[in-house]
C-alpha positions in Angstrom: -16.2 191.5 118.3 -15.4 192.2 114.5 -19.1 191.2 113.2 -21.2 193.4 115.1 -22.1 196.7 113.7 -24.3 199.9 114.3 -26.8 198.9 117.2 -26.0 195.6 117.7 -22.3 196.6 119.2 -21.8 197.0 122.4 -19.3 198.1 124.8 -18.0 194.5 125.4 -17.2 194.3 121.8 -15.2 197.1 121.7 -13.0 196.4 124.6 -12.3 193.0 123.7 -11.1 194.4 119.8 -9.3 197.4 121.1 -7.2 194.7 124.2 -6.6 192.6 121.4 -5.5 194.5 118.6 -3.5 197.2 120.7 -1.4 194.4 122.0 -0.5 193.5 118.4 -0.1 197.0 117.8 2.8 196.8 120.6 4.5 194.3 119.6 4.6 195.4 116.0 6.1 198.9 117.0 8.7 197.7 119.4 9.9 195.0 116.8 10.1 197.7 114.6 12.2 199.7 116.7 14.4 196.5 117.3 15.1 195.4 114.5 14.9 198.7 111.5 15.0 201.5 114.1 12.0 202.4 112.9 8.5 203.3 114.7 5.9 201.5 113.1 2.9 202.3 114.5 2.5 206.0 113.6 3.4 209.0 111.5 3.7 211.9 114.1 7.4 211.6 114.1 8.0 210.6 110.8 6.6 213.7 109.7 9.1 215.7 112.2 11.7 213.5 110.3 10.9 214.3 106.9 10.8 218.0 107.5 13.8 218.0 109.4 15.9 215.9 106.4 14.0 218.2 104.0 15.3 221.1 105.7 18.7 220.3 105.4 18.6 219.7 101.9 19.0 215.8 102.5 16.7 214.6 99.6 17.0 211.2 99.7 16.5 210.6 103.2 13.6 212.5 103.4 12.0 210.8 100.3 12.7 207.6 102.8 10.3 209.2 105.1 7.7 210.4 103.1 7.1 206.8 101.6 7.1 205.7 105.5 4.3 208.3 105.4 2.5 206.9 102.4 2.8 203.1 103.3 0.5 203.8 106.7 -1.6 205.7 104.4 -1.7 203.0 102.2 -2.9 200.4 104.5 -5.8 202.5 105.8 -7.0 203.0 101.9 -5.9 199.2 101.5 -7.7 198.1 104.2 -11.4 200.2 103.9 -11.0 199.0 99.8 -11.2 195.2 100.8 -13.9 196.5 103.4 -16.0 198.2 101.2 -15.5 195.4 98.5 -16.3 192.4 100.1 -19.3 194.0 102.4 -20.8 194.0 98.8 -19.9 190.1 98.1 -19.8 188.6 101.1 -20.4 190.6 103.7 -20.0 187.9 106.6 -16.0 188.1 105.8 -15.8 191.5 105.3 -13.8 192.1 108.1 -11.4 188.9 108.0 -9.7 189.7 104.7 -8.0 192.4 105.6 -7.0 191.0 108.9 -5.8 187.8 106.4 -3.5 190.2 104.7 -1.9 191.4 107.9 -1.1 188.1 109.2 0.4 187.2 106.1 2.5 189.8 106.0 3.6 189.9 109.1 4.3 186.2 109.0 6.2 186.8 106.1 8.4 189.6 107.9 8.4 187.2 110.4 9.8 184.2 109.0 12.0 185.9 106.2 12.6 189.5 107.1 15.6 188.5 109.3 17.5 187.8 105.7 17.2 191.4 104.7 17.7 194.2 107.8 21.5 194.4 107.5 20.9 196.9 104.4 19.4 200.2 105.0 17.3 199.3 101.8 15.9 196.3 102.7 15.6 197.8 106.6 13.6 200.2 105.0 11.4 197.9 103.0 10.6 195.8 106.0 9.3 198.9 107.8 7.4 199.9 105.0 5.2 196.2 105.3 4.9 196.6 108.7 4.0 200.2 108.6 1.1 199.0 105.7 0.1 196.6 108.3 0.0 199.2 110.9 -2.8 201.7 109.0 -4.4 198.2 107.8 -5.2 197.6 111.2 -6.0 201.3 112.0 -8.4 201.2 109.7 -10.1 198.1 110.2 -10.2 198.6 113.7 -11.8 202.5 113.1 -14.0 201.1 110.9 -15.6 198.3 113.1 -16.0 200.6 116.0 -17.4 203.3 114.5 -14.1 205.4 115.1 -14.3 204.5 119.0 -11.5 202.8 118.9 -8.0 203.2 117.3 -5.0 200.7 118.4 -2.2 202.7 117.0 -2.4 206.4 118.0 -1.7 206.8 121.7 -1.2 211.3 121.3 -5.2 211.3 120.6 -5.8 208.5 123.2 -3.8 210.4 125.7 -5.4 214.1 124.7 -8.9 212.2 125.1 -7.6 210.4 128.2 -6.6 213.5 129.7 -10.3 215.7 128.8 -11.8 212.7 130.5 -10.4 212.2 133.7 -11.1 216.1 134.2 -14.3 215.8 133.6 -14.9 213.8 136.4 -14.5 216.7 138.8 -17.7 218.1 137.1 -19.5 215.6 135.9 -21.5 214.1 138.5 -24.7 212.8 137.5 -24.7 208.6 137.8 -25.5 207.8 134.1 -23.0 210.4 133.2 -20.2 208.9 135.6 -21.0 205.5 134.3 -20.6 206.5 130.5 -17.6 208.4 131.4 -16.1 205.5 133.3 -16.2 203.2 130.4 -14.9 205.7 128.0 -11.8 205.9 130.5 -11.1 201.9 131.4 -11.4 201.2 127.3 -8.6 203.7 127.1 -6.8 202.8 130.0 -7.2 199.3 128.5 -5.2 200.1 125.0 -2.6 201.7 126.8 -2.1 199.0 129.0 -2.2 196.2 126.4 -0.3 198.5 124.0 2.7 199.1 126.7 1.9 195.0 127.3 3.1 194.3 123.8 6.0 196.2 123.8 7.2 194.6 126.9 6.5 191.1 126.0 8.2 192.2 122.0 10.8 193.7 123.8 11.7 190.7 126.3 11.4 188.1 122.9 13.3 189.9 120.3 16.3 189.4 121.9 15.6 185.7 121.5 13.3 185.5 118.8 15.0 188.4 116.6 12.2 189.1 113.9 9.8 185.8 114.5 9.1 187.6 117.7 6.0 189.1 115.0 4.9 185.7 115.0 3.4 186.0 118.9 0.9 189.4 116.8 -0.2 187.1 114.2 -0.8 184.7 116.9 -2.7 186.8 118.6 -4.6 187.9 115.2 -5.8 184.5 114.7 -6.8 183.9 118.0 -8.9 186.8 118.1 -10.3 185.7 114.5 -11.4 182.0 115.8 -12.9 183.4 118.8 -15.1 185.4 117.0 -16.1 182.8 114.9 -16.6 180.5 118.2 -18.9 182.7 119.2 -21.4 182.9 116.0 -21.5 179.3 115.6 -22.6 179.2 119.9 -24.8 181.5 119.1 -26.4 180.0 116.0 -26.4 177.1 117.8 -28.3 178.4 120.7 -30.9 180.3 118.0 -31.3 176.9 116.9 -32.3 174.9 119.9 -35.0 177.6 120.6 -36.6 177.7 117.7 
């Protein structure tokens, strides 16, 4: 799922990473919401924010913005550093460590975040992390697949949802169907696990409060020791042939 670049990825491997990760993507953004009033998933708006603020000459609330801007941005350049880095060292990790970092700080927000939301300064700092661990993700996900896949950005997903499912009034050829078919259910498939999270966020916050991040990281880990169930198995079965 992470591990598999170039050729040796396959379709398989990119619907597992994209269910997966655009599930934690949903739960991070509707915790977000929940808890800072914040979306923490994207920039789109934040960007209508900031020039709105800006507009009407309030400085220091667009400033907020623009570093809510600059923290996704950060993450993607965070993420693709550690990427880049490690592929040179050890390249069989490469992809963990920046997943590492997200459920670390998402743990942390998690655990001790609930402290520090009833100021709009610490509010705002807690959407900065999880906005970092947002274009982490992005990244690391964009990267993996080859840019097939992004968990975060559901405008794109829909645009490229919507020149798809057109196409299939002209379009008619089997392999081309059967290509086109796939590129539609993996889409279909992080919208549906994206709106999954924010339901299942949404449900637990009121509950859980902040540790409702806890049920992403959970999710993260999972999807980390299945992957590495699946080398060993495979190893294994290289193994036994040979």
């Amino acid at each position: 799922m992470f591990r598999h670049k170039g050729n040796n990825r396959t379709y398989i491997h990119n619907l597992r990473l994209a269910s997966l990760l655009s599930l934690v993507a949903g739960i991070v953004n509707i915790t977000g919401v929940l808890s800072v009033k914040v979306l923490t998933t994207n920039v789109t708006g934040h960007f209508a924010f900031f020039g709105e603020e800006f507009s009407q000459r309030h400085y220091t609330i667009a400033i907020v913005y623009l570093v809510f801007i600059l923290s996704f941005l950060a993450g993607a350049f965070f993420s693709n550093m550690l990427i880049e880095t490690f592929s040179r060292i050890r390249p069989q990790i490469a992809y963990a460590v920046p997943m590492f970092f997200e459920i670390l700080m998402l743990t942390c927000i998690g655990f001790f975040g609930k402290e520090y939301v009833f100021t709009n300064f610490s509010g705002q700092v807690v959407a900065c992390v999880l906005l970092f661990s947002m274009g982490l993700q992005n990244a690391l996900v964009t990267k993996v697949s080859q840019s097939v896949v992004r968990t975060t950005h559901l405008t794109g997903l829909f645009t490229d949802l919507g020149i798809e499912l057109s196409q299939l009034f002209f379009y008619r050829r089997k392999v081309e169907l059967r290509q086109l078919s796939k590129s539609i259910f993996l889409k279909l498939a992080i919208i549906g696990c994206f709106f999954s999270g924010c339901v299942i966020g949404g449900f637990t916050y009121s509950s859980m409060g902040l540790k409702t991040l806890l049920i992403a990281t959970l999710v993260l880990i999972l999807a980390l020791y299945y992957d590495n169930i699946r080398l060993h198995y495979y190893n294994l079965k290289r193994i036994i042939r040979s």
